[in-house]
ROSEVO-753136 format. One record per residue: x, y, z of N, C-alpha, C in turn; residue in three letters. Coordinates in steps of 0.1 Angstrom, whole numbers. Each point is the difference from the previous one (the first is absolute). Example, Ala and Ser with C-alpha at 12.3 -4.5 7.8 and 13.67 -1.06 7.14 Angstrom:
<recs>
REC/132/-57/78/-9/12/0/9/12/0/ALA
REC/-4/11/-7/9/11/0/-8/11/8/SER
</recs>
This chain:
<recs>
REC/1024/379/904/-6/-13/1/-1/-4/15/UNK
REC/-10/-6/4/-3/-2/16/-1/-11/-1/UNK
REC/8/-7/11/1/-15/6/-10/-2/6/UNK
REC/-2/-14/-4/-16/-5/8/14/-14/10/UNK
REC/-13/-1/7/4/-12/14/-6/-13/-5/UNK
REC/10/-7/1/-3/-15/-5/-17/-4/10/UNK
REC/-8/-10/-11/-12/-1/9/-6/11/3/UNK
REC/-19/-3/5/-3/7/-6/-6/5/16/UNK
REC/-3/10/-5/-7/11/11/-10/-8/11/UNK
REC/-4/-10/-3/-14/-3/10/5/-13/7/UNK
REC/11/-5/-11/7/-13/14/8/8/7/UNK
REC/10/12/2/3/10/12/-9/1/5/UNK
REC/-11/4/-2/-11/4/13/-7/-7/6/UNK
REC/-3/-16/-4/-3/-7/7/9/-7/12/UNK
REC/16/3/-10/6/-5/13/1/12/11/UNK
REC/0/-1/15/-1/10/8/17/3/2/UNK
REC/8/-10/1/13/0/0/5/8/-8/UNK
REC/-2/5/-10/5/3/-12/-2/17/0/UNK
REC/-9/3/6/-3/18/0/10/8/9/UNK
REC/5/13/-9/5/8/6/-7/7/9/UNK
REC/10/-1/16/-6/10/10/8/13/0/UNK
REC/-7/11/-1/12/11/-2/-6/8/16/UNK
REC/7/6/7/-5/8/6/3/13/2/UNK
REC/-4/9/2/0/19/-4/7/2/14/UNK
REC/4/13/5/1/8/12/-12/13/-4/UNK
REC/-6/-2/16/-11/11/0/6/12/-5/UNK
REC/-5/10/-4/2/15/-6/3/5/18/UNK
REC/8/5/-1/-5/9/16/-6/8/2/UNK
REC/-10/1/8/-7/8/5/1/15/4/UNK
REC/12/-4/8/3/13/5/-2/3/15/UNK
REC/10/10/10/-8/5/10/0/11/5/UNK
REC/-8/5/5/-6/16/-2/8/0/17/UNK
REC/9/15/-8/8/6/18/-4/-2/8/UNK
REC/-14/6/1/-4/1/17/0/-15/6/UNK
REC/1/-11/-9/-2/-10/8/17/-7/4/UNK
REC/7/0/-4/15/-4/5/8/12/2/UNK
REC/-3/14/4/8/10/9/-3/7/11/UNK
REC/6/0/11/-5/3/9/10/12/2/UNK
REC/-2/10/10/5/13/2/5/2/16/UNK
REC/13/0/3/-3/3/14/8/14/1/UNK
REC/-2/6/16/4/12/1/12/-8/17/UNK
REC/12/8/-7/13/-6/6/6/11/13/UNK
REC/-6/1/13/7/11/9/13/-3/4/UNK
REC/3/-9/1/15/-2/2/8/-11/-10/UNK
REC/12/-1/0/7/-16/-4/-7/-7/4/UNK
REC/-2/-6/11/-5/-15/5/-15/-3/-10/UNK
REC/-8/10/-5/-15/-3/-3/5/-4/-14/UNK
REC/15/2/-10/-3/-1/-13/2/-15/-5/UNK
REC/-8/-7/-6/1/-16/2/-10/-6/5/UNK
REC/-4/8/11/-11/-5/6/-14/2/-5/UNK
REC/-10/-14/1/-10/4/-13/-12/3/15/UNK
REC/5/-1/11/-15/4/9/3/11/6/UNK
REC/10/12/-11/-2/10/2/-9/9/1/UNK
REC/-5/15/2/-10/8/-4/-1/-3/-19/UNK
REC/-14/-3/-7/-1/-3/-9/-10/9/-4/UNK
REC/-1/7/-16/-6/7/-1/-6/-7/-15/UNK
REC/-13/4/-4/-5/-4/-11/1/9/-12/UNK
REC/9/-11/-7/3/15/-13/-9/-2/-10/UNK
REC/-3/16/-4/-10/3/-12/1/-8/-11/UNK
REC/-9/3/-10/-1/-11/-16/13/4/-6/UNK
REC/8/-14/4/12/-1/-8/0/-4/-14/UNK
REC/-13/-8/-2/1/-8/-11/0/15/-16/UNK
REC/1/11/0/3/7/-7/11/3/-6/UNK
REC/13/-5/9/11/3/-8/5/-12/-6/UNK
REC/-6/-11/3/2/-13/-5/-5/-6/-14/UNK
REC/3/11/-9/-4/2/-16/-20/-1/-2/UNK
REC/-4/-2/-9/-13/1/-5/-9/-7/9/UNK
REC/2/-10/3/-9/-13/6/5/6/16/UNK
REC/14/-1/5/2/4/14/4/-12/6/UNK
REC/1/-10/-8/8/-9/8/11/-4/-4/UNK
REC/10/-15/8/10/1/3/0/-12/-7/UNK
REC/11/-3/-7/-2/-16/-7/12/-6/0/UNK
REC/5/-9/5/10/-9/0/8/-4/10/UNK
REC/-7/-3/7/5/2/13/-12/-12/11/UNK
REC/5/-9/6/-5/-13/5/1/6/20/UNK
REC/-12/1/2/5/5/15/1/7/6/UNK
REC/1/14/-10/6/14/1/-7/5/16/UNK
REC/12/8/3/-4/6/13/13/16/2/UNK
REC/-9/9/5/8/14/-4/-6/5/15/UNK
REC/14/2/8/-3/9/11/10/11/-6/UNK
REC/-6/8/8/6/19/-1/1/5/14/UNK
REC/12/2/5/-1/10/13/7/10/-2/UNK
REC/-11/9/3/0/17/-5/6/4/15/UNK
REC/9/9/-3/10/3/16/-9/18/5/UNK
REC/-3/-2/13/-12/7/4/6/17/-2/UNK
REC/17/-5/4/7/13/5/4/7/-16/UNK
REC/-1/-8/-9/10/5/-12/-10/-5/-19/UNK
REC/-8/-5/10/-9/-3/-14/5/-8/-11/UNK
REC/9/-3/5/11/-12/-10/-12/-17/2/UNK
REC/8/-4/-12/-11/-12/-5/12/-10/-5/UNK
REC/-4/-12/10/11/-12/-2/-17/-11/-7/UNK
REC/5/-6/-9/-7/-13/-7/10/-14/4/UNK
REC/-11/-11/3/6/-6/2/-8/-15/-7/UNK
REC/0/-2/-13/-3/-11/-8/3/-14/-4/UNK
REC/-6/-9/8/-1/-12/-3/-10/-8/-10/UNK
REC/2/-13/-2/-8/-10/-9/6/-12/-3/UNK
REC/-7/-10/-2/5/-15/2/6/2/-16/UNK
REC/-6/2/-11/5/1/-15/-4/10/-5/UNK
REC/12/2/-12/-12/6/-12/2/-8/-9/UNK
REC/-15/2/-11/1/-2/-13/-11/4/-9/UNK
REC/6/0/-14/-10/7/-11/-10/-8/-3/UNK
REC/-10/4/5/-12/-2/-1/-6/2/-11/UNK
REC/6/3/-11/-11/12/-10/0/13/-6/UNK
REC/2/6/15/-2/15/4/13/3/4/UNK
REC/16/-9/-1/12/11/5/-2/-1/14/UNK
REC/14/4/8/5/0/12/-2/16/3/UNK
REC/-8/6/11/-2/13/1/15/6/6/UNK
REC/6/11/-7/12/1/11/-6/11/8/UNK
REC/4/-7/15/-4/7/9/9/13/6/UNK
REC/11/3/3/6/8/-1/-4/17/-7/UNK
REC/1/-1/-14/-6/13/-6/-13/8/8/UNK
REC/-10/-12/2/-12/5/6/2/4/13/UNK
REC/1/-8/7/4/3/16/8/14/-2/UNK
REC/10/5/-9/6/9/-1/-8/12/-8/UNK
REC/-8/-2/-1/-16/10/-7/-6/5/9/UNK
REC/-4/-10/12/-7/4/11/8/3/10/UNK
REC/11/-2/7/5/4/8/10/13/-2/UNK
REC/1/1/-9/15/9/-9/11/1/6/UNK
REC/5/9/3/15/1/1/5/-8/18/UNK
REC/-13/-1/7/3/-5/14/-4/-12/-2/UNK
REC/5/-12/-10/-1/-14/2/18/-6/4/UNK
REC/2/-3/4/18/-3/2/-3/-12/-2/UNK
REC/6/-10/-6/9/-10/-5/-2/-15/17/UNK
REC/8/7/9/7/-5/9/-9/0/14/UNK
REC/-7/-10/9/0/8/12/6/7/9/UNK
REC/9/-4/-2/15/11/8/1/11/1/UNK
REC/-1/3/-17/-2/11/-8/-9/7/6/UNK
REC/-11/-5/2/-10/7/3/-4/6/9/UNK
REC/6/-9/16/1/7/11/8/14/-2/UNK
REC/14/-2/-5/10/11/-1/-4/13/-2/UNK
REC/-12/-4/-13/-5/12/-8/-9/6/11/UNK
REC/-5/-12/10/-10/9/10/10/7/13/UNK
REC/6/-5/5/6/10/8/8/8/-7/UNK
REC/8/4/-8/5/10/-9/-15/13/4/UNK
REC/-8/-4/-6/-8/8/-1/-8/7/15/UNK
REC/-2/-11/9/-2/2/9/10/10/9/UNK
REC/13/5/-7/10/10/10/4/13/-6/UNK
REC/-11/-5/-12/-2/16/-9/-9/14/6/UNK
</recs>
């Protein structure tokens, strides 16, 4: 049995007071890698951090970033990478004001980044110099 609302349908609508405002959150869009990752190439400590490093333009990322190729849940997103010149090692370094579900799910970035870079992504910048001189006295 379905409840009806006291009064009738057309005195709610004439009063303007009386109408529900509901409001949605946009679906997200999404954003395609190439536009929030930048790539730099790191010859020493001092350059890793630094975004007016040597900067290189990385190929069509949006491929590993499932069917569509883009990145969704994430407000701001910005992705530097400095690839260490001596040791080929790959530090990420990801920021963004928020996330949230859009629709489409929070992309986890990690796995991916770890697809494209493979086994030379380290965790740490620290880390990552280390791994470059290690290698550099091999």
């Amino acid at each position: 049995m379905a409840l009806k609302q006291k009064g009738s349908a057309d005195a709610a609508a004439a009063d303007g007071s009386k109408r529900r405002r509901v409001g949605f959150a946009g679906i997200d869009a999404g954003t395609e890698a190439n536009e929030c990752m930048q790539v730099f190439i790191a010859r020493n400590s001092d350059d890793v951090g630094l975004e007016d490093s040597i900067s290189i333009e990385p190929f069509d990322l949006n491929h590993f970033f499932g069917e569509d190729g883009k990145i969704y849940g994430y407000t701001d997103l910005k992705i530097n990478v400095w690839i260490s010149a001596i040791s080929l090692h790959a530090y990420a370094e990801i920021s963004f004001k928020e996330t949230s579900d859009g629709g489409k799910g929070i992309t986890d970035l990690k796995p991916v980044l770890q697809n494209i870079f493979g086994e030379n992504l380290v965790e740490k910048d620290m880390n990552f110099w280390k791994h470059s001189q290690r290698n550099a006295t091999i």
